[in-house]
LOGULUM-715494 format. One record per atom (N, C-alpha, C): z, y, x. Coordinates in steps of 0.2 Angstrom, whole numbers, padded with zeros to 4 digits, always signed. Each point is the difference from the previous one (the first is absolute). Example, Ala and Ser with C-alpha at 12.3 -4.5 7.8 and 13.67 -1.06 7.14 Angstrom:
REM residues 2
+0039-0028+0066
+0000+0006-0004
+0000+0006+0004
-0004+0005-0002
+0001+0006+0004
+0003+0005-0004
This chain:
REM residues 98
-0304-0216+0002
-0006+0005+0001
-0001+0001+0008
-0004-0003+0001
-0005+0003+0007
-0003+0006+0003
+0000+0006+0002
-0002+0004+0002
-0004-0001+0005
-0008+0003-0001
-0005+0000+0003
-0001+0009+0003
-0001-0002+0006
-0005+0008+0004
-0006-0001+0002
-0003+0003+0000
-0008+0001+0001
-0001+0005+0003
-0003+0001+0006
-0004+0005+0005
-0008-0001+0001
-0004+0003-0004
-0008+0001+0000
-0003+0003+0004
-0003+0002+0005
-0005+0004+0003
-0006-0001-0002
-0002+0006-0002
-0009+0003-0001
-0003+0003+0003
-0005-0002+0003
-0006+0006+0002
-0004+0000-0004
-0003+0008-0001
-0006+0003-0004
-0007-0002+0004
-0004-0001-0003
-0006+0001+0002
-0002+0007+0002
-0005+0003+0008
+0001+0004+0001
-0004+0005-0006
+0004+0005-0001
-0004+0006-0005
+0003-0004-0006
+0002-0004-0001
+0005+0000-0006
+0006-0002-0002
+0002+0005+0005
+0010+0001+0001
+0001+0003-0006
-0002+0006-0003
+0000+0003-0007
+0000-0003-0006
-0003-0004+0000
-0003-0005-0007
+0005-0007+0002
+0003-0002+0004
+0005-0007+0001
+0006+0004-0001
+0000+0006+0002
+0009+0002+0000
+0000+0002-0008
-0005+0003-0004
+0003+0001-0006
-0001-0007-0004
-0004-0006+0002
+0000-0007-0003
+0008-0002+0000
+0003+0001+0006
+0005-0003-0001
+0006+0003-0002
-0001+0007+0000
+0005+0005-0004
+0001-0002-0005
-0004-0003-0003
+0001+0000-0007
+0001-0007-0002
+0001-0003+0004
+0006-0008+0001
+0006+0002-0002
+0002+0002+0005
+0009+0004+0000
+0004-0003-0009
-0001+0008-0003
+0003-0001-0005
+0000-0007-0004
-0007-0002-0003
+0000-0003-0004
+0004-0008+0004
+0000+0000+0006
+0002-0006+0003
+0007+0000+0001
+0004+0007+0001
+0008+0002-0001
+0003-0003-0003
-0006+0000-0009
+0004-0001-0008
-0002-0007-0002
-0001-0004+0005
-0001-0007-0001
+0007-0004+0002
+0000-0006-0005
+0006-0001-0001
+0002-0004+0008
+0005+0001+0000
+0003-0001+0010
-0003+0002+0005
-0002+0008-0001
-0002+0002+0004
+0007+0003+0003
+0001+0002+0007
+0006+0003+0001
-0004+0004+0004
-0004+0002+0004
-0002+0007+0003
-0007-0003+0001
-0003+0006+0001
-0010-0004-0002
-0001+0010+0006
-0001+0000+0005
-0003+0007+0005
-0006-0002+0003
-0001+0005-0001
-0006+0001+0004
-0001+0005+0008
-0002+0000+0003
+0001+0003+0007
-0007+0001+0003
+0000+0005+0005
-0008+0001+0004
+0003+0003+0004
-0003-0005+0008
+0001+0002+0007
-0001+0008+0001
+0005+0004+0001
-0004+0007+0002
-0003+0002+0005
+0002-0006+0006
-0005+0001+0006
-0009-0004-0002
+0002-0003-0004
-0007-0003-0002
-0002-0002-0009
-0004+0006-0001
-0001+0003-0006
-0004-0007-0003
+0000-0002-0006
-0004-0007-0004
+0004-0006+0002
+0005-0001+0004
+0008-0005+0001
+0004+0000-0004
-0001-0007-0007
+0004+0003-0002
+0006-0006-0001
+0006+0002-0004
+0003-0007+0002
+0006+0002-0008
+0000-0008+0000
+0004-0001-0007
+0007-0004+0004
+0005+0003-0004
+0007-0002+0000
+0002+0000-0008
+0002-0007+0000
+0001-0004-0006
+0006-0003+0000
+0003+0000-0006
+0007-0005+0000
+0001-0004-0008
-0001-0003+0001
+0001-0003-0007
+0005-0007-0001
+0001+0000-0006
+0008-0002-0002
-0001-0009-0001
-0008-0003+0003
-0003-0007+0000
-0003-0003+0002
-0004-0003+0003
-0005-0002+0002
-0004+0000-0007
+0002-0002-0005
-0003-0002-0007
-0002+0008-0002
+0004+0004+0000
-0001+0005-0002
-0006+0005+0003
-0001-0002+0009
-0005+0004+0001
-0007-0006+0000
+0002-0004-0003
-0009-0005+0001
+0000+0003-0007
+0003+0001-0006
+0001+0003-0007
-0007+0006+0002
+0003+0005+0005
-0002+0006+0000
-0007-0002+0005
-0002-0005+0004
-0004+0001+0004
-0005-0006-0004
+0000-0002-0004
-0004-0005-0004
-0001+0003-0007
+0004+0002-0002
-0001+0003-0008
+0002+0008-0001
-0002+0004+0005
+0000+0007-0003
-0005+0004+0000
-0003+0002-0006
-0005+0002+0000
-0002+0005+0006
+0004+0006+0000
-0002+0005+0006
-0003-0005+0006
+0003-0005+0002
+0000-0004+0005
-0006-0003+0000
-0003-0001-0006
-0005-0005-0001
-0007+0006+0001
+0000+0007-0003
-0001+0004-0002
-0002+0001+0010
+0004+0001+0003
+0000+0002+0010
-0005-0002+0000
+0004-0011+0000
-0008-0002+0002
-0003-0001+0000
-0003+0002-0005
-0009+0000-0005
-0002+0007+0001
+0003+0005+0004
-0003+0007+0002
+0002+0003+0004
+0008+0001+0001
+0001+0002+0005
-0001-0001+0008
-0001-0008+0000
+0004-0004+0007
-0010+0000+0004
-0005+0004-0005
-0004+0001+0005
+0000+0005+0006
+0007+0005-0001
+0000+0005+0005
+0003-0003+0007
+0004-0007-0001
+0002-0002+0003
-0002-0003+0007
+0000+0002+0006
-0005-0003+0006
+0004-0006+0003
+0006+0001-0003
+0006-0007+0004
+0007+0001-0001
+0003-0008-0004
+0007+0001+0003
+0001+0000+0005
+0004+0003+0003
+0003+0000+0007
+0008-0003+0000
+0002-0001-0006
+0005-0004+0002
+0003-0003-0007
+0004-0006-0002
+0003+0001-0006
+0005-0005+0002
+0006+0003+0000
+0007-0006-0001
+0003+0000-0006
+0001-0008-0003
+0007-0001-0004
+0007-0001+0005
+0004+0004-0005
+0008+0000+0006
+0004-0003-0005
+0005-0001+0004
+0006-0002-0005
+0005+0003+0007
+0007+0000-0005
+0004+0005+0004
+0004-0004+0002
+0000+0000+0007
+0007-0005+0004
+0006+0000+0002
+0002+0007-0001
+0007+0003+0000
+0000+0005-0006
Protein backbone atom coordinates (compact mmCIF):
# COMPACT_ATOMS: atom_id res chain seq x y z
CA UNK A 1 0.00 0.00 0.00
CA UNK A 2 1.19 3.43 -1.04
CA UNK A 3 0.30 6.43 0.72
CA UNK A 4 -0.66 9.63 -0.95
CA UNK A 5 -0.76 13.54 0.47
CA UNK A 6 -2.46 16.05 -1.20
CA UNK A 7 -2.18 19.88 -0.38
CA UNK A 8 -4.93 21.98 -2.38
CA UNK A 9 -4.97 25.80 -2.35
CA UNK A 10 -8.34 27.73 -3.21
CA UNK A 11 -9.21 31.09 -3.88
CA UNK A 12 -12.93 32.42 -3.65
CA UNK A 13 -14.06 34.73 -6.10
CA UNK A 14 -14.32 38.08 -4.72
CA UNK A 15 -17.78 38.36 -2.66
CA UNK A 16 -18.05 34.80 -2.61
CA UNK A 17 -15.76 33.62 0.23
CA UNK A 18 -19.13 32.52 2.03
CA UNK A 19 -20.79 30.56 -0.57
CA UNK A 20 -16.94 28.51 -1.47
CA UNK A 21 -16.13 27.97 2.23
CA UNK A 22 -19.72 26.33 2.98
CA UNK A 23 -19.27 24.39 -0.81
CA UNK A 24 -16.49 22.87 0.57
CA UNK A 25 -17.54 22.19 4.26
CA UNK A 26 -19.56 19.96 3.03
CA UNK A 27 -16.77 17.74 1.25
CA UNK A 28 -15.10 16.97 4.65
CA UNK A 29 -17.28 14.29 6.10
CA UNK A 30 -18.62 12.52 3.31
CA UNK A 31 -15.02 12.34 1.87
CA UNK A 32 -13.54 11.27 5.60
CA UNK A 33 -15.99 7.94 5.08
CA UNK A 34 -14.63 7.11 1.67
CA UNK A 35 -12.90 3.95 1.63
CA UNK A 36 -8.95 4.91 2.14
CA UNK A 37 -9.45 7.89 3.23
CA UNK A 38 -7.03 8.44 6.19
CA UNK A 39 -7.46 12.41 6.88
CA UNK A 40 -9.67 14.53 4.43
CA UNK A 41 -9.23 18.80 6.29
CA UNK A 42 -9.97 21.61 5.49
CA UNK A 43 -8.35 24.93 6.43
CA UNK A 44 -8.60 28.97 5.65
CA UNK A 45 -5.72 31.29 5.71
CA UNK A 46 -6.65 33.67 8.68
CA UNK A 47 -4.59 36.30 7.45
CA UNK A 48 -6.39 36.00 4.13
CA UNK A 49 -10.14 35.35 4.31
CA UNK A 50 -11.64 33.01 1.01
CA UNK A 51 -7.78 30.73 1.10
CA UNK A 52 -8.64 27.90 1.44
CA UNK A 53 -6.52 24.78 1.60
CA UNK A 54 -7.16 20.92 1.75
CA UNK A 55 -4.79 18.50 3.62
CA UNK A 56 -5.49 15.04 2.39
CA UNK A 57 -3.96 11.68 3.17
CA UNK A 58 -5.10 8.72 1.78
CA UNK A 59 -4.13 5.12 2.00
CA UNK A 60 -3.54 4.92 -2.45
CA UNK A 61 -3.22 6.58 -5.08
CA UNK A 62 -6.16 4.12 -6.34
CA UNK A 63 -8.09 5.16 -3.53
CA UNK A 64 -8.07 8.85 -4.04
CA UNK A 65 -8.63 8.82 -7.97
CA UNK A 66 -11.72 6.42 -6.36
CA UNK A 67 -12.71 9.46 -4.47
CA UNK A 68 -11.80 12.24 -7.04
CA UNK A 69 -13.24 10.45 -10.12
CA UNK A 70 -16.32 8.68 -8.66
CA UNK A 71 -17.57 10.50 -5.60
CA UNK A 72 -20.70 11.88 -5.90
CA UNK A 73 -20.28 14.98 -3.49
CA UNK A 74 -17.25 15.57 -5.67
CA UNK A 75 -18.90 15.40 -8.87
CA UNK A 76 -21.77 17.26 -7.07
CA UNK A 77 -18.57 20.60 -6.25
CA UNK A 78 -17.89 20.39 -9.73
CA UNK A 79 -21.20 20.89 -11.42
CA UNK A 80 -21.90 23.75 -8.66
CA UNK A 81 -19.70 24.60 -6.43
CA UNK A 82 -16.26 25.08 -8.30
CA UNK A 83 -18.05 28.25 -9.79
CA UNK A 84 -17.07 30.15 -6.70
CA UNK A 85 -13.77 29.33 -7.35
CA UNK A 86 -11.46 32.24 -8.82
CA UNK A 87 -8.09 29.89 -8.82
CA UNK A 88 -6.22 27.12 -7.78
CA UNK A 89 -3.41 28.51 -6.34
CA UNK A 90 -1.66 25.44 -5.76
CA UNK A 91 -2.00 21.59 -5.71
CA UNK A 92 0.60 18.94 -4.70
CA UNK A 93 0.71 15.01 -4.80
CA UNK A 94 3.32 13.98 -2.07
CA UNK A 95 4.56 10.85 -1.08
CA UNK A 96 6.56 10.51 2.11
CA UNK A 97 10.36 10.17 2.03
CA UNK A 98 11.32 9.57 5.43
Amino acid sequence: MSELFIVVGLKAKSGKENALREDLSVLVEPSRNEDGNVRYDLFEDQDNPGHFVFVEEWSSIDAQARHHEHAPHIAHFHANGARNVEKTEFAHMLKRVV
